[in-house]
Short mmCIF file of the C-alpha atoms (twelve columns), coordinates in Angstrom:
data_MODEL
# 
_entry.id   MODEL 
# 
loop_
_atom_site.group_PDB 
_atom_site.id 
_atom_site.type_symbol 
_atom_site.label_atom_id 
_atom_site.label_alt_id 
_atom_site.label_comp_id 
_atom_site.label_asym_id 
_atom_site.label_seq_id 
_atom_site.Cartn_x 
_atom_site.Cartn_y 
_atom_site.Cartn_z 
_atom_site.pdbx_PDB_model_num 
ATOM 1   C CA . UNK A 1   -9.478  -15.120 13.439  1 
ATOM 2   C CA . UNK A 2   -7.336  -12.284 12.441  1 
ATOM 3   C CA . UNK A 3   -7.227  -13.263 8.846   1 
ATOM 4   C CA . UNK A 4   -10.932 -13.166 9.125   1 
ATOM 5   C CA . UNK A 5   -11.022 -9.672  10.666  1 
ATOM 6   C CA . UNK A 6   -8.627  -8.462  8.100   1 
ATOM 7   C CA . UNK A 7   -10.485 -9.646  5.026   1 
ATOM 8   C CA . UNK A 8   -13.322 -8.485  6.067   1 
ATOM 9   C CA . UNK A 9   -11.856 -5.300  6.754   1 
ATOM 10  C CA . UNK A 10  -10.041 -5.125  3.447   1 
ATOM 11  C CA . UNK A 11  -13.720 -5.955  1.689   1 
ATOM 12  C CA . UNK A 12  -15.403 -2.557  3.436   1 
ATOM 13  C CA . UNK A 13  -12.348 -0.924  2.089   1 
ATOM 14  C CA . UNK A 14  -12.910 -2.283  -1.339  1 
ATOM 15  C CA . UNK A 15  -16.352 -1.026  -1.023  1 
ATOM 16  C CA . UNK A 16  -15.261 2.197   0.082   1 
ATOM 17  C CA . UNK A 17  -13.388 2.494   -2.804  1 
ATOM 18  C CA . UNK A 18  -15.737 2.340   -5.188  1 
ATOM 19  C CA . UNK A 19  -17.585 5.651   -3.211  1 
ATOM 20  C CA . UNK A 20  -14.499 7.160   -2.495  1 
ATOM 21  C CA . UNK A 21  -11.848 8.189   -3.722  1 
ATOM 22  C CA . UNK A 22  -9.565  9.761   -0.925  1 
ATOM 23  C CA . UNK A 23  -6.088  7.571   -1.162  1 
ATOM 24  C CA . UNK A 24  -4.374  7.937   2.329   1 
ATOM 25  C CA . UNK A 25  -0.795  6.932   3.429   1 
ATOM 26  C CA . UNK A 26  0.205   4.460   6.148   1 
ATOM 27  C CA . UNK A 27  3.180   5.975   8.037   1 
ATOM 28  C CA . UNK A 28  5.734   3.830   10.286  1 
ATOM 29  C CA . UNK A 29  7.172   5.634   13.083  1 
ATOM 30  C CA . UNK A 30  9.793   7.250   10.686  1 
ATOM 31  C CA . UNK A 31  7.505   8.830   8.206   1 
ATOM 32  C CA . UNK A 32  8.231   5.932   5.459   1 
ATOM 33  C CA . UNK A 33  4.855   5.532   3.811   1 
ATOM 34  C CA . UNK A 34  4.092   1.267   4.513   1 
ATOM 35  C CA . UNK A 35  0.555   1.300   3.196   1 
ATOM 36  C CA . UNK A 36  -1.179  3.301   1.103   1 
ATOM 37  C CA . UNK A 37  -5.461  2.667   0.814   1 
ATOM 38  C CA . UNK A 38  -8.100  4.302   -0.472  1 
ATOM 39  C CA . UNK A 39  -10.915 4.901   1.756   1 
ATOM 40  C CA . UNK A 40  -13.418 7.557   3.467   1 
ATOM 41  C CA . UNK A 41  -11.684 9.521   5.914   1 
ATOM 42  C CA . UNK A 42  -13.797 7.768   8.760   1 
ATOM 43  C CA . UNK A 43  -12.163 4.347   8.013   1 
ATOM 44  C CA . UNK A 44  -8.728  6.112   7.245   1 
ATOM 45  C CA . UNK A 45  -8.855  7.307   10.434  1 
ATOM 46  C CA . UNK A 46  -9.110  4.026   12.210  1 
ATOM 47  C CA . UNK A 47  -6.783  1.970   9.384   1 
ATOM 48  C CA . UNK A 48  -3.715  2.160   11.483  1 
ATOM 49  C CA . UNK A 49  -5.576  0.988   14.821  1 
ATOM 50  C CA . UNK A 50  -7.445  -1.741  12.880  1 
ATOM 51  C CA . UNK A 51  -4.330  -3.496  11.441  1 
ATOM 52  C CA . UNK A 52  -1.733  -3.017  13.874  1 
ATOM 53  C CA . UNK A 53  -1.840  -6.968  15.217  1 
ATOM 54  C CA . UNK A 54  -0.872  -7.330  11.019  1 
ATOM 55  C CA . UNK A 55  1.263   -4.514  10.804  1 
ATOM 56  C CA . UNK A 56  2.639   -3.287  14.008  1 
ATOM 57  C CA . UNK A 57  4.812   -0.371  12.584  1 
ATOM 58  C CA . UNK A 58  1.395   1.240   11.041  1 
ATOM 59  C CA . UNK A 59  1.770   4.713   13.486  1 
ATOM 60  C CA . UNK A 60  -0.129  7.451   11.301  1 
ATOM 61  C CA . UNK A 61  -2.619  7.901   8.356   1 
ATOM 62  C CA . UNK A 62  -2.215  11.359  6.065   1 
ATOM 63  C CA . UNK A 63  -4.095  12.175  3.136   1 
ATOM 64  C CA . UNK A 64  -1.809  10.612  0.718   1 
ATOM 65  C CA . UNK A 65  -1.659  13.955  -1.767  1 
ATOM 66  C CA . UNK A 66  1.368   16.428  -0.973  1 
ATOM 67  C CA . UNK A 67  1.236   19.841  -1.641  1 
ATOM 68  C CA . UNK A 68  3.648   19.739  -4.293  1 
ATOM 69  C CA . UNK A 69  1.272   17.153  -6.080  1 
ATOM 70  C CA . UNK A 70  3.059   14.141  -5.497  1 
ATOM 71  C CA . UNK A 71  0.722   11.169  -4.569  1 
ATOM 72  C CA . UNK A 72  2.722   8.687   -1.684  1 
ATOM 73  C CA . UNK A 73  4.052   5.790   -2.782  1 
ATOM 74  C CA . UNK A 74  5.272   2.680   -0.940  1 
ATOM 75  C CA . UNK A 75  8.909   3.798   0.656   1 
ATOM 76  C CA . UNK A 76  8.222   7.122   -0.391  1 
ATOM 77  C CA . UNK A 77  9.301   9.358   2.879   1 
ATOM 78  C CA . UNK A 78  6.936   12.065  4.259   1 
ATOM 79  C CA . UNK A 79  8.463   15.261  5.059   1 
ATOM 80  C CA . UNK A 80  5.731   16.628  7.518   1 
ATOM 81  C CA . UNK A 81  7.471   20.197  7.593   1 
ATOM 82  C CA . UNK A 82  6.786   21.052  4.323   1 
ATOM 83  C CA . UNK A 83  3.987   18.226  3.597   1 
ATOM 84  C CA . UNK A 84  5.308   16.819  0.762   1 
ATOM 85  C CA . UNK A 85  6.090   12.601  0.234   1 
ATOM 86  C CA . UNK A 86  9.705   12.336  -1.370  1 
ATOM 87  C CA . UNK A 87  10.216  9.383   -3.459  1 
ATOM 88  C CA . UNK A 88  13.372  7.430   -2.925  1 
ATOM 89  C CA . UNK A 89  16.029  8.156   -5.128  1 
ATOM 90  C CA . UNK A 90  16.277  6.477   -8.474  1 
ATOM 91  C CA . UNK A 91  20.379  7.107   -8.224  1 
ATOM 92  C CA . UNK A 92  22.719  7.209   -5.970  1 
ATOM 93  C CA . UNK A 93  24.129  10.463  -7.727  1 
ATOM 94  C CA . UNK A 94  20.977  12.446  -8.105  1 
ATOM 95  C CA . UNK A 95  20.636  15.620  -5.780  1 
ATOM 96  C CA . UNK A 96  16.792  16.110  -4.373  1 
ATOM 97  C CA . UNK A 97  15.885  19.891  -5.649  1 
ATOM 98  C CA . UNK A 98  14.282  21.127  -2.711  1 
ATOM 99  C CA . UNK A 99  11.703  23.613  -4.234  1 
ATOM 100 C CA . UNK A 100 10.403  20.409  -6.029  1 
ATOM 101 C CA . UNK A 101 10.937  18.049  -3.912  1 
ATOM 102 C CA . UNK A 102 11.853  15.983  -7.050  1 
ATOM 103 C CA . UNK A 103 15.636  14.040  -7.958  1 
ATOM 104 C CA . UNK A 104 17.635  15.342  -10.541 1 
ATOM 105 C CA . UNK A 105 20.499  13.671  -11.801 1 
ATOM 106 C CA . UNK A 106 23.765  15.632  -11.172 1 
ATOM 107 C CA . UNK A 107 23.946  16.522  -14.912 1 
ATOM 108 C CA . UNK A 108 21.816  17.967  -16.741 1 
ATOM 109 C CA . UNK A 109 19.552  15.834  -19.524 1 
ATOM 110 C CA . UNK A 110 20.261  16.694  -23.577 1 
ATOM 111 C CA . UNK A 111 18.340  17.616  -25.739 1 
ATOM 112 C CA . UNK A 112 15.828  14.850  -27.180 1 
ATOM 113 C CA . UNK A 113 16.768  13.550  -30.831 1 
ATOM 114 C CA . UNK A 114 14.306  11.473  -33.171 1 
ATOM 115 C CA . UNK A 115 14.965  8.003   -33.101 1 
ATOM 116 C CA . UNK A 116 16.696  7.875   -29.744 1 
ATOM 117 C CA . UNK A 117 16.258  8.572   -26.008 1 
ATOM 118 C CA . UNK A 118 18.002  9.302   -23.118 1 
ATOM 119 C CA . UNK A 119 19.316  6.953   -20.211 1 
ATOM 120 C CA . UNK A 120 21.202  7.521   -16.583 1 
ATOM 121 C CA . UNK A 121 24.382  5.822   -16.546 1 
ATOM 122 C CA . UNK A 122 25.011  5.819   -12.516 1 
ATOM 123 C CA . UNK A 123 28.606  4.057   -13.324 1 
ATOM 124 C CA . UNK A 124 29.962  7.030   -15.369 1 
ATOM 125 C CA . UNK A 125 27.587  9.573   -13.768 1 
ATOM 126 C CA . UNK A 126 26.180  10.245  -17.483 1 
ATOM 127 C CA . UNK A 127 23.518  10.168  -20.197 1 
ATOM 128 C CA . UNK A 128 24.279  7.289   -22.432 1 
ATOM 129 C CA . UNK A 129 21.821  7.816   -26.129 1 
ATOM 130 C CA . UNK A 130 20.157  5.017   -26.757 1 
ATOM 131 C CA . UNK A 131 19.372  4.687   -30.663 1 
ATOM 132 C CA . UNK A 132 16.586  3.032   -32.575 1 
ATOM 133 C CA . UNK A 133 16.831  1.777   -36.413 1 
ATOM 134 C CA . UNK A 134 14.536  3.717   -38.462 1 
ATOM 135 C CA . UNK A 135 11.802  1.820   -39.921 1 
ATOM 136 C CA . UNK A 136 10.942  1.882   -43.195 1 
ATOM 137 C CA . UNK A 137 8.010   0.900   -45.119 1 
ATOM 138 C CA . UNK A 138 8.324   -0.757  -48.871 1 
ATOM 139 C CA . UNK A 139 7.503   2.475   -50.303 1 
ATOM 140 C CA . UNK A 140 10.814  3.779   -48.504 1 
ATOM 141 C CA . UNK A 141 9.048   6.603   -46.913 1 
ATOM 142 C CA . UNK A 142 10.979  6.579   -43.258 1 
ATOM 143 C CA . UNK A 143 8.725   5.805   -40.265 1 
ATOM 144 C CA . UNK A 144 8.958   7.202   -36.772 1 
ATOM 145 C CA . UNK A 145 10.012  4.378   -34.056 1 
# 
């Protein structure tokens, strides 16, 4: 019977959906986002109620839209002081700037170069280049990768 109620709950959400288009977060008990729905802010507001026999931890629903822009995420962390969701960190290393509210890695990224990119290194706590062959064409004109 709960399956039941919970499908058909998750179809008026579907249908919501497609009228709405307010995405709100599902927060445990420690502000780690669990869920995150799109719905009208009349179902939103009973989402946590609805499914706590599914999900027990479900405590809150917030719109799902931070002030600094950042749209919650599943175990993103919502810092209620200055409403903003923090992402988890992609590195160990990597300091959270808290203006942004974003990671940055604890050195700063080089320049770009054609042909190549940047990647984290977490072991050496560096950028390592990654390189591409440049392509050319039978007419030998180079092509970009």
């Amino acid at each position: 019977m709960k399956k039941i109620l919970f499908l058909l709950y998750f179809i008026t959400l579907t249908v919501y959906a497609q009228t709405a288009s307010n995405n709100w977060a599902i927060l445990d008990a420690n502000n780690k986002v669990i869920n995150v729905i799109v719905a009208s802010p009349d179902v939103a507001a009973t989402y946590p109620q609805a499914i706590q026999s599914i999900i027990p931890n479900a405590v809150s629903c917030i719109n799902a839209l931070g002030s600094n822009n950042i749209t919650a995420g599943i175990g993103s962390t919502y810092d209620s002081t200055n409403n903003v969701f923090i992402t988890p960190s992609p590195f160990p290393s990597w300091i959270l700037n808290t203006k942004t509210f974003i990671w940055e890695a604890p050195v700063p990224k080089p320049a770009e170069v054609a042909g190549s990119f940047w990647r984290w290194n977490e072991s050496t706590k560096n950028w390592v280049q990654i390189s591409f062959p440049i392509i050319t064409t039978n007419n030998s004109a180079p092509v970009a990768p």
